[in-house]
C-alpha positions in Angstrom: -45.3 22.2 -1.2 -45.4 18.4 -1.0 -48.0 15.7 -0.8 -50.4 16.0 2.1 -49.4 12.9 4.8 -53.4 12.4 5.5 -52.5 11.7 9.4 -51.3 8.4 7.7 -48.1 6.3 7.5 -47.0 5.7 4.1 -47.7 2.4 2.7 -51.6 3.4 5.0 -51.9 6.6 2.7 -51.0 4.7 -0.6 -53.5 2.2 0.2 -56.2 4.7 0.8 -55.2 6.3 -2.2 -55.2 3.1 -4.6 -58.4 2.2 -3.0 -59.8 6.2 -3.5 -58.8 5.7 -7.2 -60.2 2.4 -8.1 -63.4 3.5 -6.5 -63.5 6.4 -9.2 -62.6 5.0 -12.2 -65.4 2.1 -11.1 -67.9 4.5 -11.0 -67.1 7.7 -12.1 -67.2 9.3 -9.1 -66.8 9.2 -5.4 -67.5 11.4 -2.1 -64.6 11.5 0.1 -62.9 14.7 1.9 -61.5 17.6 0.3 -58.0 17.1 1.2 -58.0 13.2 0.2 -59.8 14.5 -3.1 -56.9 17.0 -4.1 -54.5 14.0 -3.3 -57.0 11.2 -5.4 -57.4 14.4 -8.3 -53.4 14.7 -8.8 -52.6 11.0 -9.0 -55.7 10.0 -11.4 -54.9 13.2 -13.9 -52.0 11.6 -13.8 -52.8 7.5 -14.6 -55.4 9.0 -17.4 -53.0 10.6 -19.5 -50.9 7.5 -19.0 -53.8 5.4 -19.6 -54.4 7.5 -23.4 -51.2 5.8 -24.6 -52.5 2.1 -24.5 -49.2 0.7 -25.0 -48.3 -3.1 -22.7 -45.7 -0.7 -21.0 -48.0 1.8 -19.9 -50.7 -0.6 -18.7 -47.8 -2.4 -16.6 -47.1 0.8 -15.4 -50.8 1.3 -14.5 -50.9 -1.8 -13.0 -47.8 -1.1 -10.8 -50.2 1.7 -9.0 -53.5 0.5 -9.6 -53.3 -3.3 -8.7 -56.8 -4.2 -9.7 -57.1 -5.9 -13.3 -60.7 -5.1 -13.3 -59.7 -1.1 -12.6 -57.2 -1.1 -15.1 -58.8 -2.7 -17.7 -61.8 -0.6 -17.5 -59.6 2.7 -17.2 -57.9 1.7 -20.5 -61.2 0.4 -22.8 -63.6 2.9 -21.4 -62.5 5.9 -19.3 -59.5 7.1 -21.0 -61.0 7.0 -24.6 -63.5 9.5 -23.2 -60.4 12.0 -22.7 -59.1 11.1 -26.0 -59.2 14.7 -27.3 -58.9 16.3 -23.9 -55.2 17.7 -22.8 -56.0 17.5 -19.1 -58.5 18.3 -16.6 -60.0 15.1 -16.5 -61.4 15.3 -13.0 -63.6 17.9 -10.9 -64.5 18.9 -7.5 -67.6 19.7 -6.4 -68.3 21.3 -3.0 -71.0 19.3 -0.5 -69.8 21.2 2.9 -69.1 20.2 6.4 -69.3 16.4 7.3 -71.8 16.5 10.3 -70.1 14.3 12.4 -66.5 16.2 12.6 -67.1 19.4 10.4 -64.4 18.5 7.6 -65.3 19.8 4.2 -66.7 16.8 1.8 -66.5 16.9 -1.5 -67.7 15.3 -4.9 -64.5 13.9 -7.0 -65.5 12.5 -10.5 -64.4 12.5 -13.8 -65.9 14.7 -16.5 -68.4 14.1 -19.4 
């Protein structure tokens, strides 16, 4: 099982997803599909746990996927200090149901208290 293709060329669906994640780590949470929130959920887990090492390489590396200083800064000084004594799980989903305009199931993406 690979990554889901979100009826999107590549560089379209990394795009989205920068653009999903900066959203979330702006505010904590954000209401997007289910599928684009599984896809979101597995990259941020994974730019957290790199963000709990605040080391210059790991916010370059941050940087390389984020590309928004204002996104990575705040990941490093506020969001991944929270997580501090956390292993994982960082992120949850909660249901809302059927978007009324097509039917495709909406969810809730943000990070945990």
């Amino acid at each position: 099982m690979g990554r889901r293709k979100l009826s999107r060329k590549s560089a379209e669906r990394k795009a989205l997803l920068r653009s999903l994640m900066i959203a979330l780590f702006e505010n904590d949470r954000i209401e997007t599909t289910e599928a684009k929130a599984k896809e979101v959920q597995r990259s941020a887990e994974k730019l957290i746990t790199t963000a709990k090492d605040d080391t210059q390489q790991a916010r370059k590396k941050v940087m390389q996927t984020l590309n928004d200083k204002a996104a990575v800064t705040r990941l490093f000084d506020e969001v991944a200090p929270r997580f501090e004594e956390r292993p994982g799980g960082y992120t949850r989903r909660l249901k809302l149901g059927p978007r009324r305009g097509d039917g495709a199931p909406m969810v809730i993406l943000e990070l945990v208290d």
